[in-house]
Structures are given as structure tokens and as C-alpha cells.
CHARMM-style PDB file with segment names, atoms N, HN, CA, C and O in Angstrom:
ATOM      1  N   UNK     1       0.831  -1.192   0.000  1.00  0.00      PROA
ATOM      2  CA  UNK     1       0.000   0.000   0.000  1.00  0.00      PROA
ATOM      3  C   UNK     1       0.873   1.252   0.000  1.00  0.00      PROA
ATOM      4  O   UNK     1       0.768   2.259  -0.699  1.00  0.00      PROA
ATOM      5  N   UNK     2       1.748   0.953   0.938  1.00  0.00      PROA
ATOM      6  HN  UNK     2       1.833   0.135   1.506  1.00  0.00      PROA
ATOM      7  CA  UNK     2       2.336   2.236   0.910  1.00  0.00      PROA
ATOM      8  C   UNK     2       3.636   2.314  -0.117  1.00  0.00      PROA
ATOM      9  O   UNK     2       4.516   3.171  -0.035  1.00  0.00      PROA
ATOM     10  N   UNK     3       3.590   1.411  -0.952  1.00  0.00      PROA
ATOM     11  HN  UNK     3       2.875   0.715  -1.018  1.00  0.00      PROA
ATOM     12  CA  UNK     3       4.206   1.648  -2.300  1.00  0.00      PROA
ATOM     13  C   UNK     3       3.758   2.411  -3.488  1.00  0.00      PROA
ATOM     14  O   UNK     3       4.389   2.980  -4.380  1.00  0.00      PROA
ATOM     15  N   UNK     4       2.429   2.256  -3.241  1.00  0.00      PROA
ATOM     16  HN  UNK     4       1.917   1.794  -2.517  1.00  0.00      PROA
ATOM     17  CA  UNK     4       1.373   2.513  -4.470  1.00  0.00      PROA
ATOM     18  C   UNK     4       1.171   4.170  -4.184  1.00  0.00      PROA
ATOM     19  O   UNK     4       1.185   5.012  -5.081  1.00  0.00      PROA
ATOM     20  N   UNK     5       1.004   4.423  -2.925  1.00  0.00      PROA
ATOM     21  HN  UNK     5       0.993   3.739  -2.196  1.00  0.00      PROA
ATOM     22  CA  UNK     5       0.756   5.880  -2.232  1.00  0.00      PROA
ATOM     23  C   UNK     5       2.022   6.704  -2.883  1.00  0.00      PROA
ATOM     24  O   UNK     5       1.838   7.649  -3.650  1.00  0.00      PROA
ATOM     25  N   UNK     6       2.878   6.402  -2.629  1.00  0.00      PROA
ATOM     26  HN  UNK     6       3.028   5.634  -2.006  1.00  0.00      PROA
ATOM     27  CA  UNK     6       4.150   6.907  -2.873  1.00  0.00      PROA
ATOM     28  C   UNK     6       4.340   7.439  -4.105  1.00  0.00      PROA
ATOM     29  O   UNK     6       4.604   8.614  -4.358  1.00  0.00      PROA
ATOM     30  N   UNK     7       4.124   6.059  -5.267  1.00  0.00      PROA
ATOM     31  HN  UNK     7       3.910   5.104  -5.061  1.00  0.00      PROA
ATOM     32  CA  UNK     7       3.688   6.162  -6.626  1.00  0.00      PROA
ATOM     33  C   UNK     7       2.938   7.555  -7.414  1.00  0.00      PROA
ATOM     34  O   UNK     7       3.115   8.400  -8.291  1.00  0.00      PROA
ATOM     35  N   UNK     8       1.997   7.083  -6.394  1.00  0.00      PROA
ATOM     36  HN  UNK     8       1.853   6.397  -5.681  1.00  0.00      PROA
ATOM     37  CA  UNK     8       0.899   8.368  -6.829  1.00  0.00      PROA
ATOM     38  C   UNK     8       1.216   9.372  -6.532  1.00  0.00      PROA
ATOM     39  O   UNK     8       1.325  10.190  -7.445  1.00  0.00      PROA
ATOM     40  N   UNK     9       1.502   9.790  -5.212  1.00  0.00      PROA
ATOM     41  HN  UNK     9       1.413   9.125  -4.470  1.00  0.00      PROA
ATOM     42  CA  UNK     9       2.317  11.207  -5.341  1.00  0.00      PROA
ATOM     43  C   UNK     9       3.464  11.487  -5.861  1.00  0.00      PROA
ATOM     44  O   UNK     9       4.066  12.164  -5.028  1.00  0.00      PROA
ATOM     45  N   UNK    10       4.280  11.293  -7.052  1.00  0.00      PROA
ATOM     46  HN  UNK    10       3.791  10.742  -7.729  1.00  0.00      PROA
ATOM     47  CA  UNK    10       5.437  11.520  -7.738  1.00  0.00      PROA
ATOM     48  C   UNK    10       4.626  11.661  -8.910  1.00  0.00      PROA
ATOM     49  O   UNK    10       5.000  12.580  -9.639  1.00  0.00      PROA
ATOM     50  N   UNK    11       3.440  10.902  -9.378  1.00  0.00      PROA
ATOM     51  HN  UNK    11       3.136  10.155  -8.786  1.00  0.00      PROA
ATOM     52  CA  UNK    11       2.988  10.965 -10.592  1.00  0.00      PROA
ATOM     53  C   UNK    11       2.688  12.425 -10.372  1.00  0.00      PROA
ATOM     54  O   UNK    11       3.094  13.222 -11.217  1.00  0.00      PROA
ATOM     55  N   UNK    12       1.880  12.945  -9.105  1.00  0.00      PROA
ATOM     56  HN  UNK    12       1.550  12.297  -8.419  1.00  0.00      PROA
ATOM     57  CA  UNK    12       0.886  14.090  -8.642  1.00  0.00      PROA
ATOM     58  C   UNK    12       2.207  15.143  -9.045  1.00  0.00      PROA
ATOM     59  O   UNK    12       2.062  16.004  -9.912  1.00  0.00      PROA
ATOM     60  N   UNK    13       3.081  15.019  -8.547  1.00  0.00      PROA
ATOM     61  HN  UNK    13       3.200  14.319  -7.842  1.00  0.00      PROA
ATOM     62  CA  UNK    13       4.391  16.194  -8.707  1.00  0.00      PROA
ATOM     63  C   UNK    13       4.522  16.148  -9.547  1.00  0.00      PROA
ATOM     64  O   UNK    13       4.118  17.194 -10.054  1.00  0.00      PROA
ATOM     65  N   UNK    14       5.172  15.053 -10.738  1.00  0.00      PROA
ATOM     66  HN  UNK    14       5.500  14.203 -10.327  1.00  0.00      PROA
ATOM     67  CA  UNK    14       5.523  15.284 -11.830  1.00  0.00      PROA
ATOM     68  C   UNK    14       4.378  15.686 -12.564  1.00  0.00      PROA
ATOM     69  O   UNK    14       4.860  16.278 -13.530  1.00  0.00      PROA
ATOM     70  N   UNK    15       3.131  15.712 -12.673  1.00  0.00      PROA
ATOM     71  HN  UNK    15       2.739  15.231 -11.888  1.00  0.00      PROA
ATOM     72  CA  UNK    15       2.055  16.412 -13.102  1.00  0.00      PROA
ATOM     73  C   UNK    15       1.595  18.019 -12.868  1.00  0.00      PROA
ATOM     74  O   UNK    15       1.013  18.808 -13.612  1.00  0.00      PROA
ATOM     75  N   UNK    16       2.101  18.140 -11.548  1.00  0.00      PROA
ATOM     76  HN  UNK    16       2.574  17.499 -10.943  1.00  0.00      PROA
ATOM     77  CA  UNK    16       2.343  19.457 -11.046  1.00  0.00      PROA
ATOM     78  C   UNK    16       3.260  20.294 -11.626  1.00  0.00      PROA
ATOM     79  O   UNK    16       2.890  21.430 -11.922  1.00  0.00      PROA
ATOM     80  N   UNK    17       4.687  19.858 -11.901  1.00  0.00      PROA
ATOM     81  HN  UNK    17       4.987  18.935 -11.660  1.00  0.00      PROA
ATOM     82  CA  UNK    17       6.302  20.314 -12.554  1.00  0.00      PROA
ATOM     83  C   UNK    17       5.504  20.403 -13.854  1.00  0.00      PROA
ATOM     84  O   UNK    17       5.565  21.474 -14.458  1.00  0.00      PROA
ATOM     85  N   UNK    18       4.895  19.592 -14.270  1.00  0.00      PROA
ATOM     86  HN  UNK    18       4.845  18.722 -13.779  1.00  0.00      PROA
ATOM     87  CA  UNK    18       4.730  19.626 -15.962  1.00  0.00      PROA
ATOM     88  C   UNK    18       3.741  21.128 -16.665  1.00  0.00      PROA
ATOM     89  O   UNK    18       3.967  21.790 -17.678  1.00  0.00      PROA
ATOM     90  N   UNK    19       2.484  21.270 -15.498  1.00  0.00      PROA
ATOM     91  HN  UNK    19       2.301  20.731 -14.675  1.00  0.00      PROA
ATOM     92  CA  UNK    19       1.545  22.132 -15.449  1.00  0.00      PROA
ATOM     93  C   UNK    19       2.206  23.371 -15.209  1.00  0.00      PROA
ATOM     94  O   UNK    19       1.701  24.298 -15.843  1.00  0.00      PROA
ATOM     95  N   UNK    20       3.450  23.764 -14.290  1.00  0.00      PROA
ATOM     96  HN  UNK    20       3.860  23.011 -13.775  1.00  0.00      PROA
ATOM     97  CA  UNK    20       4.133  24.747 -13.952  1.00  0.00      PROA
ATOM     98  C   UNK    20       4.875  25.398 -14.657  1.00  0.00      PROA
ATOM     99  O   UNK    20       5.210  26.546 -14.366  1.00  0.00      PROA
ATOM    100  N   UNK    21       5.396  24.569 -16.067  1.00  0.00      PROA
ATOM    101  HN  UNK    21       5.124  23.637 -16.303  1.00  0.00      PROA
ATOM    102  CA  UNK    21       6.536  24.499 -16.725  1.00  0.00      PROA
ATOM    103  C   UNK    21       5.922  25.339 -18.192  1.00  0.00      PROA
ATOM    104  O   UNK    21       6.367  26.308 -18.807  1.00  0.00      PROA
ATOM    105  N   UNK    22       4.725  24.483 -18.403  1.00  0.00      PROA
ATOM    106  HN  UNK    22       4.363  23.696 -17.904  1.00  0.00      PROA
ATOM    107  CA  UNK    22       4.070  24.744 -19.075  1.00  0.00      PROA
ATOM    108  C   UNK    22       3.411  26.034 -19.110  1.00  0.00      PROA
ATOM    109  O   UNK    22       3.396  26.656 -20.172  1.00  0.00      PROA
ATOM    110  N   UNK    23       2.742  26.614 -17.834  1.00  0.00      PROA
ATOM    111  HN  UNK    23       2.755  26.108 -16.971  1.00  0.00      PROA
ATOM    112  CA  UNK    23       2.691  28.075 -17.681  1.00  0.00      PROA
ATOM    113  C   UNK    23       4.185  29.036 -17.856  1.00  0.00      PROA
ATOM    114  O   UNK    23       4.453  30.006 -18.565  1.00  0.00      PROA
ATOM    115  N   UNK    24       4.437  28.785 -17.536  1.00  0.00      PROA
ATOM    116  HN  UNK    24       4.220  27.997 -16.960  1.00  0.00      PROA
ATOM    117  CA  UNK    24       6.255  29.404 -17.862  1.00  0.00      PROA
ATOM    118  C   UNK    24       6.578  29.916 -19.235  1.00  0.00      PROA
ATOM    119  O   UNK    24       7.126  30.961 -19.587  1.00  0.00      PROA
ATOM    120  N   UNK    25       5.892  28.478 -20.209  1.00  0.00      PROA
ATOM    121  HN  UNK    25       5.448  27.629 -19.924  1.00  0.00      PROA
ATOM    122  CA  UNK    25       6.510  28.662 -21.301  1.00  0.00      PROA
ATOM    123  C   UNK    25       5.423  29.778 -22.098  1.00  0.00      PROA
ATOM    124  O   UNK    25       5.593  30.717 -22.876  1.00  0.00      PROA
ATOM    125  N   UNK    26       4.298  29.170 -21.493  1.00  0.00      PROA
ATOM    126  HN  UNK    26       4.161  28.407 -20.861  1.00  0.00      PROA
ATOM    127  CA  UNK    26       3.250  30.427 -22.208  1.00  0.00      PROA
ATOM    128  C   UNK    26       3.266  31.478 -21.694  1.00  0.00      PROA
ATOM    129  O   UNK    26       2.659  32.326 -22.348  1.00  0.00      PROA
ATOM    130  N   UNK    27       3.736  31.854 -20.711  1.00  0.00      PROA
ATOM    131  HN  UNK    27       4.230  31.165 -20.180  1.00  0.00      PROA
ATOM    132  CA  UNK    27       4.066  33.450 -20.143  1.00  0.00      PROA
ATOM    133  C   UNK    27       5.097  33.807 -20.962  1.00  0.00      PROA
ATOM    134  O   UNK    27       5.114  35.033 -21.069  1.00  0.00      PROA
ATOM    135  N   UNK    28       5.899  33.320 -21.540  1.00  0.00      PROA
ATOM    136  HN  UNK    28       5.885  32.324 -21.454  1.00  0.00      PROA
ATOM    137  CA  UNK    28       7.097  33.813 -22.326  1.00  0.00      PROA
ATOM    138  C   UNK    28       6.560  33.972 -23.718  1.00  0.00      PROA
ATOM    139  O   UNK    28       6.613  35.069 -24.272  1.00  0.00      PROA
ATOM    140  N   UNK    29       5.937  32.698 -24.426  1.00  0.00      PROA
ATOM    141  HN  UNK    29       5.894  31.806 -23.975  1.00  0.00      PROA
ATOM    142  CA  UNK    29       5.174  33.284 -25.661  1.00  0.00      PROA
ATOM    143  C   UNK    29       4.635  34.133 -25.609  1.00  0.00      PROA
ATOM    144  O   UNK    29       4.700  34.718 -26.690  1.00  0.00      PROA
ATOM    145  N   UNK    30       3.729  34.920 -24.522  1.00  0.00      PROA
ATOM    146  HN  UNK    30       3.676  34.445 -23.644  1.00  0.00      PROA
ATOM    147  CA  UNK    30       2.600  36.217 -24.427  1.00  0.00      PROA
ATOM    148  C   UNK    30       4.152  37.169 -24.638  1.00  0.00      PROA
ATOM    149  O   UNK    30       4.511  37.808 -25.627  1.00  0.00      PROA
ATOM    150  N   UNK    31       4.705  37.013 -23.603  1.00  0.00      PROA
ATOM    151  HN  UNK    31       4.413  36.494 -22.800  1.00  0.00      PROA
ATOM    152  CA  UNK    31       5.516  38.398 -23.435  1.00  0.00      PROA
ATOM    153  C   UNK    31       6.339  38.514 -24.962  1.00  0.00      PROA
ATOM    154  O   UNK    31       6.526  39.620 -25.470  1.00  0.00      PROA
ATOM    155  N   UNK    32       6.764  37.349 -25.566  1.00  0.00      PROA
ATOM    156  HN  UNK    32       6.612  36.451 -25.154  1.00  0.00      PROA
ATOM    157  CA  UNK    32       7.047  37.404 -27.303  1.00  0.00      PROA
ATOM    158  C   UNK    32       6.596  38.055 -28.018  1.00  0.00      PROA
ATOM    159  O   UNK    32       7.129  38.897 -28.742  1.00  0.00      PROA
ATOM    160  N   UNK    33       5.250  37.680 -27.894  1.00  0.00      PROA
ATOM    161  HN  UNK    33       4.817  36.997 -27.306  1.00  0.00      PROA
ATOM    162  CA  UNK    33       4.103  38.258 -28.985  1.00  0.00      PROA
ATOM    163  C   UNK    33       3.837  39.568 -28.739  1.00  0.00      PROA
ATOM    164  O   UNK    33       3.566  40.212 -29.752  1.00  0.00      PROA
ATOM    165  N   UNK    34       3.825  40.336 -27.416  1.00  0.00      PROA
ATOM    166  HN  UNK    34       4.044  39.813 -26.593  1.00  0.00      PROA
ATOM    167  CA  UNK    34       3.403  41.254 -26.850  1.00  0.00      PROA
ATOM    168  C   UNK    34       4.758  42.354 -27.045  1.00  0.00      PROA
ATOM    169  O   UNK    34       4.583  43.481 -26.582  1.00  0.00      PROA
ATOM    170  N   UNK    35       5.917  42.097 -27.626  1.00  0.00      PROA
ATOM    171  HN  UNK    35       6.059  41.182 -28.002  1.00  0.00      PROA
ATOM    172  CA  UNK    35       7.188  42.439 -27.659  1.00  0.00      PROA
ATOM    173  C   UNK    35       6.894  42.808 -29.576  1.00  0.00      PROA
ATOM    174  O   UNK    35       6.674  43.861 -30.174  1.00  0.00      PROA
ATOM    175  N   UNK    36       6.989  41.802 -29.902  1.00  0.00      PROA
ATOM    176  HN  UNK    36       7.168  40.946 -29.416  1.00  0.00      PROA
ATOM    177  CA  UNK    36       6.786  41.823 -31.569  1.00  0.00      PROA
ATOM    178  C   UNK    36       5.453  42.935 -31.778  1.00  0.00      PROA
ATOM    179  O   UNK    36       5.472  43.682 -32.757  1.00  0.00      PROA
ATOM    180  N   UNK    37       4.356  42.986 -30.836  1.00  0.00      PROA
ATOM    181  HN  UNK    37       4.341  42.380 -30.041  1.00  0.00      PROA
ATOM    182  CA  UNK    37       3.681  43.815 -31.183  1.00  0.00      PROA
ATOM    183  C   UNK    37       3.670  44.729 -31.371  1.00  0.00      PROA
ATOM    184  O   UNK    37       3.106  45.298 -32.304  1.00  0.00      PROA
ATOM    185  N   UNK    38       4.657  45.415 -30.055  1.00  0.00      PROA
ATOM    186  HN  UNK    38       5.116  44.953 -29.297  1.00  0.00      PROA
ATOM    187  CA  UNK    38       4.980  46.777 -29.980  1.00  0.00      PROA
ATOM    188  C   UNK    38       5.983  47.091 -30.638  1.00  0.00      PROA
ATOM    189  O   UNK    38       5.932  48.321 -30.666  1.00  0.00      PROA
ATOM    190  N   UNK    39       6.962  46.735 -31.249  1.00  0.00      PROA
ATOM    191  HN  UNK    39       7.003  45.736 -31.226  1.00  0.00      PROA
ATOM    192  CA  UNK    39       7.941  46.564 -32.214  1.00  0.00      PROA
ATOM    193  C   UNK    39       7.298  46.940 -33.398  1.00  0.00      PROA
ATOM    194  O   UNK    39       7.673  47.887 -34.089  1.00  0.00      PROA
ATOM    195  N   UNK    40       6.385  46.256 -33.639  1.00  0.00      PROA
ATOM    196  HN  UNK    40       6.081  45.487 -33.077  1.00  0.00      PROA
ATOM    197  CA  UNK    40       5.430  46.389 -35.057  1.00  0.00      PROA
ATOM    198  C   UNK    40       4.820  47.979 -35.027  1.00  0.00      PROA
ATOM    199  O   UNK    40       4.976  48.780 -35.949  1.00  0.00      PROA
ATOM    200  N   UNK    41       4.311  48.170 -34.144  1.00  0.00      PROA
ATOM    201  HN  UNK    41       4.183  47.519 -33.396  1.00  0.00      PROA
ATOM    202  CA  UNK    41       3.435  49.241 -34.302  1.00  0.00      PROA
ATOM    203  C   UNK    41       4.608  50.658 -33.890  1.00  0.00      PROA
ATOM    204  O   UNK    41       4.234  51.769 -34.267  1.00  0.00      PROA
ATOM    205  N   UNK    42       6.032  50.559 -33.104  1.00  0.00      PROA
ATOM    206  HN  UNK    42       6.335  49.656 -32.798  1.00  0.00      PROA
ATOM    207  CA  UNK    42       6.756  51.553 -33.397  1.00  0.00      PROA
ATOM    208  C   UNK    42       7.004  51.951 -34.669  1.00  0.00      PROA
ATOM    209  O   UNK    42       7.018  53.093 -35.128  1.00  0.00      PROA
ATOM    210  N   UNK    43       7.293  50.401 -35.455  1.00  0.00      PROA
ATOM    211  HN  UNK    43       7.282  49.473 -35.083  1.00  0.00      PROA
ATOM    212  CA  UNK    43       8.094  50.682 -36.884  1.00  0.00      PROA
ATOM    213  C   UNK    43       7.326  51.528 -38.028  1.00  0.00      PROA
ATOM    214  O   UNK    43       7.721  52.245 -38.948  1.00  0.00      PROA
ATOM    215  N   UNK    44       5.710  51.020 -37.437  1.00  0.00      PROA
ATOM    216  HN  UNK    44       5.389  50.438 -36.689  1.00  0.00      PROA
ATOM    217  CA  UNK    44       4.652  51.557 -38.583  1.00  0.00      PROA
ATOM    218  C   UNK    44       4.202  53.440 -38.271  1.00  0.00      PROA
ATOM    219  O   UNK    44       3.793  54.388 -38.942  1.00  0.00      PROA
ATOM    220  N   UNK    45       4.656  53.120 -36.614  1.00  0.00      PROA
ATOM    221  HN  UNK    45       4.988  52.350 -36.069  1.00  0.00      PROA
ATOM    222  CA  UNK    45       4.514  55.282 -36.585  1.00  0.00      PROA
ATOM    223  C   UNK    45       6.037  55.707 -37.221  1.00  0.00      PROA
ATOM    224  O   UNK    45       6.176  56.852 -37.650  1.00  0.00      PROA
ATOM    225  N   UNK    46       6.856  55.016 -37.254  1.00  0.00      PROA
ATOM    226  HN  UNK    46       6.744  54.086 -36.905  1.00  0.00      PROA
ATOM    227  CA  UNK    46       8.395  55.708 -37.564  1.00  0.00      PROA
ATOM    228  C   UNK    46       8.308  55.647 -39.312  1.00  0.00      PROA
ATOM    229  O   UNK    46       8.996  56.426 -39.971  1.00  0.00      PROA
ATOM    230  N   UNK    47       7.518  54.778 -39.888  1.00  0.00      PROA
ATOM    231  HN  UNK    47       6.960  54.145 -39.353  1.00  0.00      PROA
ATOM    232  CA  UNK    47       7.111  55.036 -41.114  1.00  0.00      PROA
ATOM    233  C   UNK    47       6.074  56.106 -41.641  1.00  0.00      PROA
ATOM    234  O   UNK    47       6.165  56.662 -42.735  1.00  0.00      PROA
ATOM    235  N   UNK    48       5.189  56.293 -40.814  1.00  0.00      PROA
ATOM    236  HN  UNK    48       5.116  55.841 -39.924  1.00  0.00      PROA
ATOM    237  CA  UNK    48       4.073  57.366 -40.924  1.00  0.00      PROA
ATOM    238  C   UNK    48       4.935  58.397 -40.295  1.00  0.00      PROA
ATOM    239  O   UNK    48       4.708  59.242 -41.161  1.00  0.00      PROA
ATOM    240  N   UNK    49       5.420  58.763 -39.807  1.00  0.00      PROA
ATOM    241  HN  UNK    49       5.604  58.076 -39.104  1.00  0.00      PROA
ATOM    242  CA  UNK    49       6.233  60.019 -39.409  1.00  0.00      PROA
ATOM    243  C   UNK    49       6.951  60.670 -40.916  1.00  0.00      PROA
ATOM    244  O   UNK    49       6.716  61.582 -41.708  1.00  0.00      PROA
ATOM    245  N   UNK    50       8.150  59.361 -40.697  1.00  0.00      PROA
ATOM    246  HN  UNK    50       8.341  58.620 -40.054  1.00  0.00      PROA
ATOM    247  CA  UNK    50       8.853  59.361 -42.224  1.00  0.00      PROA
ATOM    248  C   UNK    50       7.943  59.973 -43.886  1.00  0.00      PROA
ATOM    249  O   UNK    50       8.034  60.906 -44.683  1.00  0.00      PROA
ATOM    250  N   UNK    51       7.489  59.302 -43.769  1.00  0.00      PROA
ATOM    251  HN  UNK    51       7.415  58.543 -43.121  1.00  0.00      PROA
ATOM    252  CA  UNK    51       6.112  59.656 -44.769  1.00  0.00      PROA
ATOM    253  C   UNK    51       5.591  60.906 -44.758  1.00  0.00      PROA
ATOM    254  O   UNK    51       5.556  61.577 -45.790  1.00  0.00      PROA
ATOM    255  N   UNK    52       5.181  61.304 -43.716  1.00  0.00      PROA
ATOM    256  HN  UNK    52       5.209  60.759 -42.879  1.00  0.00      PROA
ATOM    257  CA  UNK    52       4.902  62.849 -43.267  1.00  0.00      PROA
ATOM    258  C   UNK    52       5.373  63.964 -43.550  1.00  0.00      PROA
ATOM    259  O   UNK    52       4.858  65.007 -43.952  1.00  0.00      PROA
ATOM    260  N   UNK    53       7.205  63.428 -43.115  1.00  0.00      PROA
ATOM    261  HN  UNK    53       7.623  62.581 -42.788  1.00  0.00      PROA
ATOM    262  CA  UNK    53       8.349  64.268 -43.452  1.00  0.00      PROA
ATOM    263  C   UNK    53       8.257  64.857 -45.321  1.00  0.00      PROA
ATOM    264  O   UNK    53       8.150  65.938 -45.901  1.00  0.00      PROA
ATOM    265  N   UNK    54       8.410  62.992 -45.814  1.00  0.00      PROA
ATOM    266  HN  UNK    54       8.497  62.114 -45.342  1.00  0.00      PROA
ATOM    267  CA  UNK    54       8.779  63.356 -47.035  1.00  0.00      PROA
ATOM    268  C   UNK    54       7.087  64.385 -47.861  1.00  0.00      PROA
ATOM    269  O   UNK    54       7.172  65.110 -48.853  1.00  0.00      PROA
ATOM    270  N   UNK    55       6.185  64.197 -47.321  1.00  0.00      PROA
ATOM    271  HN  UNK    55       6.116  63.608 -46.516  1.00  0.00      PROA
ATOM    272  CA  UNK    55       5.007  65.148 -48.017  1.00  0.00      PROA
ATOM    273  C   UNK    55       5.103  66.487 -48.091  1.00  0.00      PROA
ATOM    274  O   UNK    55       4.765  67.303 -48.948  1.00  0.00      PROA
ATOM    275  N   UNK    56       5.984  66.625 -46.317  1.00  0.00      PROA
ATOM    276  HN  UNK    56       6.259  65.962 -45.621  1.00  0.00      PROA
ATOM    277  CA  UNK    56       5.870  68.188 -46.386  1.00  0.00      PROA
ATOM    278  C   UNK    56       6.826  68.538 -46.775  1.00  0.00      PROA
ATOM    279  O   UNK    56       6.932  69.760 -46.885  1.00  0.00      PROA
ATOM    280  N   UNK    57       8.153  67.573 -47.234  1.00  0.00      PROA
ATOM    281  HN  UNK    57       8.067  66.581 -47.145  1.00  0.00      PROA
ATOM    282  CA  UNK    57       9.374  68.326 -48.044  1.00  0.00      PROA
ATOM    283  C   UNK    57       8.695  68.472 -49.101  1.00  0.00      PROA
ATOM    284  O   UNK    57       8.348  69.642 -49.261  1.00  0.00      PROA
ATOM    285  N   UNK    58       8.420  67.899 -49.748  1.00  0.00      PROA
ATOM    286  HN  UNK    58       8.702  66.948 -49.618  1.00  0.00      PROA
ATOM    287  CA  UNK    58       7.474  67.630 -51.176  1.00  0.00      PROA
ATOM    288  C   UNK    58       6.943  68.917 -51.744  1.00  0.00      PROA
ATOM    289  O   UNK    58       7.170  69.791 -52.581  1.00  0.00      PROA
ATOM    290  N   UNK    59       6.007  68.486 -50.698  1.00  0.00      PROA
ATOM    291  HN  UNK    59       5.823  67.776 -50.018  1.00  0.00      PROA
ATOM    292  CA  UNK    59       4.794  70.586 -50.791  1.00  0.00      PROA
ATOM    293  C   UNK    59       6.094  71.734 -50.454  1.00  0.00      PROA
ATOM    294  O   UNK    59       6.151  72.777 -51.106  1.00  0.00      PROA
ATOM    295  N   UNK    60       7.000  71.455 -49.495  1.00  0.00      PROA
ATOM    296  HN  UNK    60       6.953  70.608 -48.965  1.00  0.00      PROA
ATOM    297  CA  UNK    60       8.006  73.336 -49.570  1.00  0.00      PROA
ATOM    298  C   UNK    60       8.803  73.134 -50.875  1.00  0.00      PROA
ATOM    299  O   UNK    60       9.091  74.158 -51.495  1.00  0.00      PROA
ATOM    300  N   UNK    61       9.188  71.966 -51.362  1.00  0.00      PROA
ATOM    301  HN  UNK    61       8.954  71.134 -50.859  1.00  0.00      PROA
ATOM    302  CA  UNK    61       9.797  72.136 -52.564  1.00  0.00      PROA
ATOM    303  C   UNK    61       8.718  72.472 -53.787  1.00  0.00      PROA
ATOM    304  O   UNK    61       9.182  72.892 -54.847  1.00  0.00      PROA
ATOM    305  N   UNK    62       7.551  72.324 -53.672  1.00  0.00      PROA
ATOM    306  HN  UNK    62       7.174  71.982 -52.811  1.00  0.00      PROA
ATOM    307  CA  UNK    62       6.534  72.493 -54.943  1.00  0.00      PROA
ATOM    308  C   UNK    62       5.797  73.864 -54.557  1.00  0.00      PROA
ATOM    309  O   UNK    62       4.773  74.114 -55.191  1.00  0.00      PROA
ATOM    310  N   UNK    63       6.348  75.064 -53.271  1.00  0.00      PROA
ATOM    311  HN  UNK    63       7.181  74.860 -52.756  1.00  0.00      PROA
ATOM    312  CA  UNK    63       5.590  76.028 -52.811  1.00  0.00      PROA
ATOM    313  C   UNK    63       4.544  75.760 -52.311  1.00  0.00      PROA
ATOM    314  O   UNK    63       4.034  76.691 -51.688  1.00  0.00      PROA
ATOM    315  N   UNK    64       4.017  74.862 -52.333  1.00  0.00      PROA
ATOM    316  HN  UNK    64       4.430  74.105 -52.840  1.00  0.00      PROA
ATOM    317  CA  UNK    64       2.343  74.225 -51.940  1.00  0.00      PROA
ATOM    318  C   UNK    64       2.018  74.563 -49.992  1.00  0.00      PROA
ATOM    319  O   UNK    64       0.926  74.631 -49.427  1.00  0.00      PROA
ATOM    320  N   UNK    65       3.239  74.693 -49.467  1.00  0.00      PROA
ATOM    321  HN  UNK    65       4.126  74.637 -49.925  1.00  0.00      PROA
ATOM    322  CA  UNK    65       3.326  74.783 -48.246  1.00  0.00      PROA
ATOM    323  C   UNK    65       3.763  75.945 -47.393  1.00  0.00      PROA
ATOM    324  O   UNK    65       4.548  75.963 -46.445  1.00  0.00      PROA
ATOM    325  N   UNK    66       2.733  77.376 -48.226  1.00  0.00      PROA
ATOM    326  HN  UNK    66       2.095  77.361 -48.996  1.00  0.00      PROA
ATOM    327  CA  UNK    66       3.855  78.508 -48.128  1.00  0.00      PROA
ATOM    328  C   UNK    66       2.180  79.076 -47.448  1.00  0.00      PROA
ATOM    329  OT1 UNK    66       2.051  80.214 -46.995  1.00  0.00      PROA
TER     330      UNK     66
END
């Protein structure tokens, strides 16, 4: 009996370690994704900025902006 008890609680831990491990790894994918996101959406205002720039050089070189 008290072999079988024993048993079962190592299965219970190693089921526990596995469930723990596993949150771990998906807290790190979120914080990935959540990293790439904001990455993404700097690059796309540093392009709309850029873009901006080149319109209004555009218009002072064509007078359009006087």
C-alpha cells in the first residue's frame, strides 16, 4: 500500500512540474508576442512620421506649403 501511495504522489508532482513548466513557457510566448507587437506598431509610426516628413518636403519644394 504504501508503495502505491508513494507512486501516486510523484505521478501528482511530476504532473504538477509539468503544469508549472508549461505556464512558464506560455508566459514567455505572451511576453514574445506582446514584444513583436509593440515593435510592429513603433516601426509603422516611424514610417508614418517618415512619410509625413517626405510630403511636407514635397509641398516646400513644390511652394504648396507657403
Amino acid at each position: 500500500m504504501e508503495q502505491s501511495q508513494n507512486t501516486g504522489f510523484q505521478a501528482g508532482q511530476a504532473t504538477g512540474q509539468a503544469q508549472e513548466k508549461s505556464s512558464q513557457m506560455m508566459d514567455k510566448a505572451n511576453n514574445a508576442a506582446q514584444s513583436a507587437k509593440e515593435s510592429c506598431q513603433q516601426a509603422g509610426q516611424q514610417m508614418q512620421d517618415k512619410a509625413q516628413g517626405a510630403a511636407d518636403a514635397a509641398k516646400n519644394a513644390v511652394g504648396i506649403n507657403k
